[in-house]
C-alpha positions as CSV (number, residue, x, y, z in Angstrom):
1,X,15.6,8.7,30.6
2,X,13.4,8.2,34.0
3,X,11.8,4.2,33.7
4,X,8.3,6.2,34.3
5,X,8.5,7.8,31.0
6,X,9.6,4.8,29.0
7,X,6.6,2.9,30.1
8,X,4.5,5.9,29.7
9,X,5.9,5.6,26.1
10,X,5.5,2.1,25.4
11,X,1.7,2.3,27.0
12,X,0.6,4.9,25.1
13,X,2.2,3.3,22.1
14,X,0.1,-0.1,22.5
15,X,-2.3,1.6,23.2
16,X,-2.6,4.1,20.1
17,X,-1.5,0.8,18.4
18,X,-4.4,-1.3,19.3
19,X,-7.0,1.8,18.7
20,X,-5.5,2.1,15.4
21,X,-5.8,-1.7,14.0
22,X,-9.4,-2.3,16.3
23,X,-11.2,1.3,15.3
24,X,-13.4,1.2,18.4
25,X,-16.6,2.8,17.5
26,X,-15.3,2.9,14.1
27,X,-13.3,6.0,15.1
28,X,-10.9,7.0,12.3
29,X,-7.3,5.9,12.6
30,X,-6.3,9.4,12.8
31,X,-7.7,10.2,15.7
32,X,-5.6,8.0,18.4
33,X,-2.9,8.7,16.4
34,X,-2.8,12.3,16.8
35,X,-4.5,11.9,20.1
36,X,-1.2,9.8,21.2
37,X,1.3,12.3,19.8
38,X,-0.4,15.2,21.8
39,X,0.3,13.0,24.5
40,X,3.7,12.6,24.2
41,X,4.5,16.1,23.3
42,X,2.6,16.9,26.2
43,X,5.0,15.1,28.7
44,X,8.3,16.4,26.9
45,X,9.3,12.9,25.4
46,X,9.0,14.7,21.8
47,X,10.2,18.0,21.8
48,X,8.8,20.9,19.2
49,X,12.1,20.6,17.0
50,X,11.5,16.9,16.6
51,X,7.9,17.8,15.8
52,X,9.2,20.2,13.2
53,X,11.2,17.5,11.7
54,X,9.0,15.2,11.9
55,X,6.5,17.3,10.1
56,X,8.8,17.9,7.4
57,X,9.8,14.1,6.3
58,X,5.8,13.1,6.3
59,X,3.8,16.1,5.1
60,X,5.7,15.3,1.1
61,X,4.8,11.4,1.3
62,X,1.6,11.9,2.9
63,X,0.3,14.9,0.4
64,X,1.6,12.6,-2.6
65,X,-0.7,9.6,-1.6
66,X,-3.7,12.1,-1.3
67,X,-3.2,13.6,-4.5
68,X,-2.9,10.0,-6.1
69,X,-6.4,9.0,-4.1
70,X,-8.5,12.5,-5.2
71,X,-7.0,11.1,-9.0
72,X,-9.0,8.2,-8.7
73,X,-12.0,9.9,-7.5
74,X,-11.7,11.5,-10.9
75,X,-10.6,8.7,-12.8
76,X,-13.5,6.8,-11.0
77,X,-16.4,9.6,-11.7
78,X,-15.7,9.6,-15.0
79,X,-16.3,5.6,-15.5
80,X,-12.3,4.5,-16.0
81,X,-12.5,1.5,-13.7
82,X,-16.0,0.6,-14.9
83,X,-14.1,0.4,-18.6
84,X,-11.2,-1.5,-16.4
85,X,-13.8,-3.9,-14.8
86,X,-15.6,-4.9,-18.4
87,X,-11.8,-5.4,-20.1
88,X,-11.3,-7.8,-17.1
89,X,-14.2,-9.8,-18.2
90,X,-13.7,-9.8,-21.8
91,X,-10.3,-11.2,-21.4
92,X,-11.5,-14.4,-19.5
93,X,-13.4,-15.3,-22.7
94,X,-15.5,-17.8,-20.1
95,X,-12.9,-19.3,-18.4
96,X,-12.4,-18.9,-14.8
97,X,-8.6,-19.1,-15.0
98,X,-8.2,-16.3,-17.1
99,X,-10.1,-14.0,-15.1
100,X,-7.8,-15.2,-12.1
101,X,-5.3,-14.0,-13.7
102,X,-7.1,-10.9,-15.7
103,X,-8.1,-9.7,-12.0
104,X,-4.4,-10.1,-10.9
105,X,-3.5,-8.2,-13.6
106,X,-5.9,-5.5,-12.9
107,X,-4.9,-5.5,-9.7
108,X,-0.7,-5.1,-10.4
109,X,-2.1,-2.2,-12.8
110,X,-4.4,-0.4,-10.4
111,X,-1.5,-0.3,-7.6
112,X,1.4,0.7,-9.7
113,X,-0.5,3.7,-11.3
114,X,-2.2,4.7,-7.9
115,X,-1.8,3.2,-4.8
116,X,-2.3,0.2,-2.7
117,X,-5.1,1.5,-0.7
118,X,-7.3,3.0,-3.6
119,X,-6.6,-0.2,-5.7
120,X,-8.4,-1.9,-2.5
121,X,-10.8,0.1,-2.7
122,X,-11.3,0.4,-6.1
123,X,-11.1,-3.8,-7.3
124,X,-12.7,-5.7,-4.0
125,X,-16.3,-4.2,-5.0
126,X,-15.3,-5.2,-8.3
127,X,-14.3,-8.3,-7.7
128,X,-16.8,-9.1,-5.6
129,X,-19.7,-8.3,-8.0
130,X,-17.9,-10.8,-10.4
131,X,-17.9,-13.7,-8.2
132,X,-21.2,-12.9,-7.4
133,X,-22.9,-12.5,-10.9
134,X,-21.0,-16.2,-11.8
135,X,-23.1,-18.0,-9.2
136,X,-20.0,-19.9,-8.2
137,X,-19.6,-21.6,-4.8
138,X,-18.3,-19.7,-2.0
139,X,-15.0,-21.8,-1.7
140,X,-14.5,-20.9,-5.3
141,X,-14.8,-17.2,-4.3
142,X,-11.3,-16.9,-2.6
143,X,-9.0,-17.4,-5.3
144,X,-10.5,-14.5,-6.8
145,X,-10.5,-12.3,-3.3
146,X,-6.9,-13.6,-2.3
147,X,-5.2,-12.7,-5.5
148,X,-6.8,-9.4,-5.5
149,X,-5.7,-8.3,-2.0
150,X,-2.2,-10.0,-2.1
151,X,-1.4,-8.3,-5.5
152,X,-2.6,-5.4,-4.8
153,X,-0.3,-5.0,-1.8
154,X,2.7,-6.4,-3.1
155,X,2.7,-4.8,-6.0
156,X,3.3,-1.2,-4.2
157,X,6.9,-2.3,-4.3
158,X,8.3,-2.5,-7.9
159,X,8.1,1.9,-8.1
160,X,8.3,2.9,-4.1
161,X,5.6,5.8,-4.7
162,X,2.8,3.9,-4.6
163,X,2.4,2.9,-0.7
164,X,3.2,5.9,2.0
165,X,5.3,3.5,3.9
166,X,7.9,3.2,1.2
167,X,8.0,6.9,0.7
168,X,8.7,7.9,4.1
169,X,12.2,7.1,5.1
170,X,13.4,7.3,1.0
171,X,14.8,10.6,1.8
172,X,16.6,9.9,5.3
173,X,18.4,6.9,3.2
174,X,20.3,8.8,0.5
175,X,17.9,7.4,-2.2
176,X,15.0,8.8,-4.2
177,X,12.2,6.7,-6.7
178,X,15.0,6.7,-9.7
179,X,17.7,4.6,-7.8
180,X,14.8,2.9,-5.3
181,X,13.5,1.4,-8.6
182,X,17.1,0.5,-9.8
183,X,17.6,-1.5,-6.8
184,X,13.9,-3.0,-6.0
185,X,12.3,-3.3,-9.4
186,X,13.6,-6.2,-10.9
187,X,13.8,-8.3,-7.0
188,X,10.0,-7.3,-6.4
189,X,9.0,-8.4,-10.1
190,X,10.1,-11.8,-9.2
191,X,8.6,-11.9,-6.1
192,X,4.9,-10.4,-7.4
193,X,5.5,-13.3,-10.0
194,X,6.2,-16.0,-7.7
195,X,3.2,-14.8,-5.5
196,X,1.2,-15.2,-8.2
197,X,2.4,-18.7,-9.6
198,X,2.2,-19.9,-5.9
199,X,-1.6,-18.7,-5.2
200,X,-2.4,-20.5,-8.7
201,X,-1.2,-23.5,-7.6
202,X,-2.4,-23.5,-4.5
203,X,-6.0,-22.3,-5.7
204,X,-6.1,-24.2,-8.8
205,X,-8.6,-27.2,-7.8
206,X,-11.1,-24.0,-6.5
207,X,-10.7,-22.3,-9.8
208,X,-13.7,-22.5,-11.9
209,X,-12.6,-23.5,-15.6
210,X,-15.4,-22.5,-16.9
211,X,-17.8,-19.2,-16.3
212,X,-20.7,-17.8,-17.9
213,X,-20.5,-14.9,-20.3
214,X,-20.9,-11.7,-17.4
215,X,-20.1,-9.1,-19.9
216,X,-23.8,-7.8,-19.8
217,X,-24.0,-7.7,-16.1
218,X,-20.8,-5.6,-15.6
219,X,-21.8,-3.0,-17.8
220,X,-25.1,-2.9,-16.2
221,X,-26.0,0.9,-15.2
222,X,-27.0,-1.0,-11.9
223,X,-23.0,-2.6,-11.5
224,X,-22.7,-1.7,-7.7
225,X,-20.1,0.7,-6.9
226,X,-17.3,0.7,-4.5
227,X,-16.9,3.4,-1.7
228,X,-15.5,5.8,-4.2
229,X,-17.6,6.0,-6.3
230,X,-20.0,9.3,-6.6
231,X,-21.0,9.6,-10.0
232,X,-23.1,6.0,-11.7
233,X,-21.8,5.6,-15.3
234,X,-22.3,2.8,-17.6
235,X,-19.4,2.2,-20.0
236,X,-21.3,2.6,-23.1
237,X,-22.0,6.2,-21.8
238,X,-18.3,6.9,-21.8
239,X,-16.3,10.4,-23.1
240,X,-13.9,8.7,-24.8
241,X,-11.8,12.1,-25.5
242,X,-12.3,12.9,-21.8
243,X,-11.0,8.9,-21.4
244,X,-7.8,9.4,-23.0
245,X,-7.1,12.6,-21.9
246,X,-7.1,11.6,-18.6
247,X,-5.2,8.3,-18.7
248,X,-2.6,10.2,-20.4
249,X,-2.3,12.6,-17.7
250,X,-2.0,9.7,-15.3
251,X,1.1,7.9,-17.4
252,X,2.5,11.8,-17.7
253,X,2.2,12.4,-14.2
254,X,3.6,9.1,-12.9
255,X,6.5,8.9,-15.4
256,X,7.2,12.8,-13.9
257,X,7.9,11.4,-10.5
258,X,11.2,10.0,-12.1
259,X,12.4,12.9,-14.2
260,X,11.4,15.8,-12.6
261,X,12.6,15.2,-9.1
262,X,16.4,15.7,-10.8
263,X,15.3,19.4,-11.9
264,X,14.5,20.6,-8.3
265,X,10.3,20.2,-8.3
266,X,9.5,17.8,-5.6
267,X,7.4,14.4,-6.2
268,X,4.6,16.3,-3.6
269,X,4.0,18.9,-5.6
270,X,3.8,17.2,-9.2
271,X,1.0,14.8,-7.2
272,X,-0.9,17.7,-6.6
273,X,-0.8,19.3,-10.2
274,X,-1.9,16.1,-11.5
275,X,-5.0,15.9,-9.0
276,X,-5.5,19.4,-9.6
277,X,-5.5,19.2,-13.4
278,X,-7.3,16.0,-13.6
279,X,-10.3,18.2,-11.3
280,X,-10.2,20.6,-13.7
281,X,-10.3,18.6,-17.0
282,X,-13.7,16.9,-15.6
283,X,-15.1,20.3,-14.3
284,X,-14.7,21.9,-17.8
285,X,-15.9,18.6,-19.6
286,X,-18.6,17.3,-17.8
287,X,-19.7,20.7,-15.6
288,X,-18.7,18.3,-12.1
289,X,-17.8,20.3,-9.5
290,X,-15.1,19.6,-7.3
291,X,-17.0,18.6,-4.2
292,X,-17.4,15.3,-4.3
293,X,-13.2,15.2,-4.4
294,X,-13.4,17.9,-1.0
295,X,-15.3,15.2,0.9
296,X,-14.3,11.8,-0.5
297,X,-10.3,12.6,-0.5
298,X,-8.6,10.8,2.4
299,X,-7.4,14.5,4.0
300,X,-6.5,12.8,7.1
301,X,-3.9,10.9,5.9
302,X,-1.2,13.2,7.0
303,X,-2.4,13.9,10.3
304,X,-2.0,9.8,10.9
305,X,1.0,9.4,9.7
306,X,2.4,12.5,11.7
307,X,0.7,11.0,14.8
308,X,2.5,7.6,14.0
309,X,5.8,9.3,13.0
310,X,5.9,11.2,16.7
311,X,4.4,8.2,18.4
312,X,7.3,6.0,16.8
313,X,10.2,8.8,17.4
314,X,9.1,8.6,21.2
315,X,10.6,5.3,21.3
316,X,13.9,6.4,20.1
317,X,14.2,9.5,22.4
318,X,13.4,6.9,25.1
319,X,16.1,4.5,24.6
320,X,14.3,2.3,22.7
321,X,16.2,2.2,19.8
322,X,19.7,1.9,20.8
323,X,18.7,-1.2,23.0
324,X,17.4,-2.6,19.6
325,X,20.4,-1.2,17.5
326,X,23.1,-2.8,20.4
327,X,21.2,-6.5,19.2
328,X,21.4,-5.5,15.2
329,X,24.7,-4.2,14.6
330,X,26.6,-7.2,14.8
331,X,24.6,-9.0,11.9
332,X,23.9,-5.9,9.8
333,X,27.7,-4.6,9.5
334,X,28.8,-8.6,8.3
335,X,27.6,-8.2,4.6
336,X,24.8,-6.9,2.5
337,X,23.2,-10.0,2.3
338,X,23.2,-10.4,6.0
339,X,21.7,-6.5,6.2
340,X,19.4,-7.5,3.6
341,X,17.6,-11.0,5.2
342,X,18.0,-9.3,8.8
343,X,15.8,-6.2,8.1
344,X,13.7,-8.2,5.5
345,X,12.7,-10.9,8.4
346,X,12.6,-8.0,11.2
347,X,10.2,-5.4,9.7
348,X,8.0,-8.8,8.8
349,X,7.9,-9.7,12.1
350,X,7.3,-6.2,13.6
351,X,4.3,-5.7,11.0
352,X,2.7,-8.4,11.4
353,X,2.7,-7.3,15.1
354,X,1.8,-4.2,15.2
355,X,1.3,-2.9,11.4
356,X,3.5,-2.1,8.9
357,X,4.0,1.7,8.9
358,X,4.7,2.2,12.3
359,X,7.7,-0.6,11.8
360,X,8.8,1.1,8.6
361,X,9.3,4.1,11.0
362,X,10.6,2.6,13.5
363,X,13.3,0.6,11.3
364,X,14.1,3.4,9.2
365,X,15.2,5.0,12.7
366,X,17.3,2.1,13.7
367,X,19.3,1.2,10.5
368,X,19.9,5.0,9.9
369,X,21.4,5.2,13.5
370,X,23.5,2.3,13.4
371,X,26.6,4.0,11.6
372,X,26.3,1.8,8.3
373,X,28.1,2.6,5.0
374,X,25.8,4.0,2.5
375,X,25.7,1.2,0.0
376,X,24.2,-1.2,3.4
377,X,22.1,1.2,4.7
378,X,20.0,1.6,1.6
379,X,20.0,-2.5,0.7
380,X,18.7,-2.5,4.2
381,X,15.8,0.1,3.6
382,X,14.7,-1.4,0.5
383,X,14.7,-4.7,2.1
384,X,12.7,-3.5,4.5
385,X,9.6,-2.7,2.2
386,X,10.0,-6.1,0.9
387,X,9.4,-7.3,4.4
388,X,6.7,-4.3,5.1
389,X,5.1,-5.2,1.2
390,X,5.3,-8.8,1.1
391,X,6.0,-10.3,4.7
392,X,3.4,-8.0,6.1
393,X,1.0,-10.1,4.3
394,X,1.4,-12.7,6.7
395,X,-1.4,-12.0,9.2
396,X,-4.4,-9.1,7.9
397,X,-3.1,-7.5,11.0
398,X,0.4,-6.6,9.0
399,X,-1.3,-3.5,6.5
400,X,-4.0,-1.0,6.7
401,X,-4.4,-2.2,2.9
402,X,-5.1,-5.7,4.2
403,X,-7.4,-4.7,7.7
404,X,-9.4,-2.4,5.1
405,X,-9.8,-5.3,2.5
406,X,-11.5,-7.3,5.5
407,X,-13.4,-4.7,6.3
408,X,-14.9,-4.4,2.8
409,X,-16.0,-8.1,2.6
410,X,-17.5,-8.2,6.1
411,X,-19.4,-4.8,4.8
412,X,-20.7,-7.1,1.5
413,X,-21.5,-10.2,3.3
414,X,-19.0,-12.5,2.6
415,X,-16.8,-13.8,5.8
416,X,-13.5,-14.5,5.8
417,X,-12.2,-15.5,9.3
418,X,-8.5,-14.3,10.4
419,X,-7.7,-17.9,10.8
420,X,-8.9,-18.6,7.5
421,X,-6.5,-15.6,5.4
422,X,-3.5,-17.1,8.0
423,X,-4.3,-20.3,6.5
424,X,-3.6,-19.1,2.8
425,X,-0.9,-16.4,3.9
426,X,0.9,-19.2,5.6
427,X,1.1,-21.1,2.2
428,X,2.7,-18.2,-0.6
429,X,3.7,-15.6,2.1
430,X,7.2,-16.8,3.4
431,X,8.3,-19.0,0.5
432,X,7.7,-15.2,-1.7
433,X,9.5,-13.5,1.2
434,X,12.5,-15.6,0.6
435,X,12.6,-15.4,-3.2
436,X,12.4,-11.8,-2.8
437,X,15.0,-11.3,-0.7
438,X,17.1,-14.2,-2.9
439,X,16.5,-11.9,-5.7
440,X,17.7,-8.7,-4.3
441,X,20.9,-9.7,-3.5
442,X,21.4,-11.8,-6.6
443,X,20.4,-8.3,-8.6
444,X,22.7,-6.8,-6.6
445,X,25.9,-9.1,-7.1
446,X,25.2,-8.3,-11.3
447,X,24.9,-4.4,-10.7
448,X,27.1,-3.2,-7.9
């Protein structure tokens, strides 16, 4: 390809890149996305069949996280994380390292049953009104903040459908979420807990060890809510029926994503029954209309990650990819452990650089061009989440999950300086990166 049109590439690229992660204006992230893929359709570089194909491997993942985020609009409406919050409380029984690790908890929980984004969402207003109703000094604040954003993101990995970068490339791999979790549950549970023991230790002299009781305030009608909220409920106020119906719902429609798949009904369209039957179970029960769910659900979800997909494909049809692949295929083809810690250390690299779902995409690409055996090619994928779940971490640069989590503290006052998160990244991020990846391929030596 012409050397005009690969830098054309590579500038638009950065540039949709750098829009994306900076949001002037406060534009949404969809917008140079899309705006970016136009471009490169424009001049030729991605052609309508790519487009089609593109279309195809994103709209499924993309319309399965949006279905998970309008459940929690629901879930949220009807007072469920309200209940979560005040059960959070009551199991610190005044001491402030059990609510360290009550909010980690809540935070694994909140991820695994919806996603990474929403439990950002969802626990940093939380957590925030708890450090703020304790009156405790603002140093002691972090160990709260940082266990709640790292767990929250690192814990999309045990189940693969809980982040839309782990979804995407699941297909193109050979696997789906029954052998993903065969191979990655067990290796990211030891990681999540070494995370966890690691930000203990290194928060321990910060943690409070004792709190005042804060059970009153959190069931306060005034508790402030987070940005989805729409409906103000106090917990005492609950419909308990309305309660279990819905969580069970939630545990039916997650434990579907595993069985169902094998019968032919796609994990897309068993998202969307459960958003649509959790809509309809509040409508009949508490007469709420669905329009709070039609303006609050993240619908632009799948035009970014389209706009990414195409933007990230330009680099292949450019070139950009076999340079790369001509540098990896020497140390992928030499063993799976050597696959493993190659695209475990690459993809943390890339997203720390520029993001973690456009270097999912872009590594997805490489390793499934690079001619491996089947049994590589997936250690290699799954390796990669590690490195786009946990190495990402690294800077707040490497997720949306982790850029949006900033935003939400500079939004409540409390600042929290990039240098500052590098500080504590740099302490549990690598060493957990490592004992992941140890784990895999020690998992893998008992199974295959």
């Amino acid at each position: 390809m012409h050397d005009s049109l690969i830098v054309y590439t590579f500038a638009i690229f950065a540039l949709t890149t750098l829009c994306i992660l900076w949001r002037p204006q406060g534009i949404n992230e969809a917008i140079p996305a899309i705006s970016g893929a136009i471009l490169l359709f424009i001049a030729g570089i991605v052609p309508l069949h790519d487009i089609v194909y593109i279309f195809k491997i994103v709209s499924g993942p993309s319309i399965t996280i949006i279905s998970t985020i309008v459940m929690c609009i629901v879930l949220e409406s009807i007072g469920v994380f309200r209940w979560a919050a005040l059960n959070v409380v009551k199991r610190a029984k005044g001491s402030g390292i059990r609510l360290f690790w009550s909010i980690m908890l809540l935070c694994f929980l909140m991820t695994v049953f919806f996603n990474n984004d929403g439990s950002i969402l969802i626990t940093t207003p939380i957590i925030l009104h708890i450090v703020q109703i304790i009156r405790i000094k603002p140093q002691q604040k972090l160990p709260y903040l940082f266990a709640g954003v790292f767990i929250a993101t690192s814990a999309s990995l045990p189940i693969g459908v809980s982040n839309i970068a782990n979804l995407i490339g699941l297909q193109m791999v050979g696997l789906n979420l029954v052998s993903y979790t065969n191979l990655a549950f067990v290796p990211s549970m030891i990681g999540i807990a070494t995370l966890s023991l690691l930000l203990y230790l290194l928060f321990r002299n910060e943690i409070p060890r004792k709190i005042p009781d804060i059970q009153d305030s959190i069931s306060d009608p005034t508790f402030k809510s987070h940005p989805l909220s729409g409906v103000k409920k106090t917990v005492e106020s609950m419909n308990w029926p309305l309660f279990r119906t819905c969580i069970f719902l939630v545990v039916l429609i997650r434990g579907s994503y595993f069985i169902l798949p094998a019968y032919g009904l796609s994990i897309e369209w068993i998202a969307i029954t459960g958003a649509l039957l959790l809509i309809g179970i509040r409508w009949i029960s508490l007469k709420i209309s669905p329009v709070d769910v039609l303006w609050k659900a993240p619908w632009h979800i799948l035009v970014f990650a389209f706009g990414m997909y195409v933007t990230v494909y330009a680099l292949k049809n450019t070139g950009v990819t076999s340079y790369m692949m001509s540098i990896l295929d020497g140390v992928m083809t030499q063993s799976l452990m050597s696959a493993s810690f190659a695209s475990g250390i690459l993809i943390s690299v890339l997203s720390n650089l520029m993001n973690n779902l456009p270097s999912v995409m872009l590594g997805t690409l490489l390793i499934t061009e690079i001619g491996l055996d089947t049994q590589t090619l997936q250690v290699a994928y799954i390796s990669m989440i590690i490195g786009s779940d946990i190495g990402a971490l690294l800077t707040p640069l490497g997720t949306l999950a982790t850029l949006l989590w900033m935003f939400v503290l500079k939004k409540n006052g409390v600042a929290i300086t990039w240098s500052a998160y590098f500080r504590v990244a740099l302490m549990v991020i690598p060493i957990t990166l490592v004992v992941t990846l140890i784990a895999l391929n020690i998992w893998l030596w008992l199974i295959l």
